[in-house]
C-alpha atoms as one frame of an Amber mdcrd trajectory, in Angstrom:
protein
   8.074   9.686  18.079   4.818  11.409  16.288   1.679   9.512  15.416   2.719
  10.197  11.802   5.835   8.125  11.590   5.551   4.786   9.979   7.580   2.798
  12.663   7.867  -0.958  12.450   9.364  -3.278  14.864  10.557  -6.848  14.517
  11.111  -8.604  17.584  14.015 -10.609  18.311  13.804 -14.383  20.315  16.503
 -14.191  23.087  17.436 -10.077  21.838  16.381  -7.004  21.230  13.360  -5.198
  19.532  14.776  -3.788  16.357  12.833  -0.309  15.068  12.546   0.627  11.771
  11.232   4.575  10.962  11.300   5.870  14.519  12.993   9.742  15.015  12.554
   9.198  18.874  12.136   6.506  21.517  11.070   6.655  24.999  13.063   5.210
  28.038  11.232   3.841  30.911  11.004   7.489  32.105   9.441   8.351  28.923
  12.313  10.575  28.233  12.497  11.033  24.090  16.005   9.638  22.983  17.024
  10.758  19.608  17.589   8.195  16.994  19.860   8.697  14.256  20.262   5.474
  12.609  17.747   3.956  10.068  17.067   0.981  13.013  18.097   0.947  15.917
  18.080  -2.105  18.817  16.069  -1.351  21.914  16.794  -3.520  24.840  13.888
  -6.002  26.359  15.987  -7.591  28.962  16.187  -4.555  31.038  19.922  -5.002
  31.776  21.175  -2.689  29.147  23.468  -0.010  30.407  22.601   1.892  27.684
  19.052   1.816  27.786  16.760   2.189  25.960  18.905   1.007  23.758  20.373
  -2.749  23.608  24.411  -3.203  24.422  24.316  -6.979  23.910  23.349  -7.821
  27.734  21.281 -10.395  26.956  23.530 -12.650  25.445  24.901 -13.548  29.057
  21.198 -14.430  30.315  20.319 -17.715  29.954  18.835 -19.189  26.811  15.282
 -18.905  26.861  14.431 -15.675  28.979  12.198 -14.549  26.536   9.205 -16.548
  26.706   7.666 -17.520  23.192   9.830 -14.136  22.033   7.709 -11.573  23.775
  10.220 -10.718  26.783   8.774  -8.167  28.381   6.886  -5.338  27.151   8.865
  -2.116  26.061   6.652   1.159  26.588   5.828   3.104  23.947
């Protein structure tokens, strides 16, 4: 991800982080991942097997893990 990308993200209650613009994102590692898709879903839950990227994980977790929508912080 450069400095000169104009990423946007839009947070998702109860889901993912969708990104908008990015040609990388870091994992946890802060390994680059490519992205190939316009926007892509990148998981908040942290039970993604296919992080950083969301696989739908969090629709098993109980409603209202995500505090007031900010789960927990993805790092950029």
């Amino acid at each position: 991800m450069s400095a000169d990308e104009d990423v946007r993200t839009t947070v998702c209650p109860d889901g993912p982080m969708l990104v908008r613009g990015a040609s990388s994102w870091p994992d946890d590692n802060g390994e680059l991942h490519p992205v190939r898709r316009p926007v892509v879903a990148v998981c908040r839950c942290e039970r993604s097997q296919l992080a950083p990227w969301c696989d739908g994980t969090h629709k098993a977790l109980p409603r209202g893990w995500d505090t007031e929508g900010k789960g927990r912080p993805v790092k950029k």
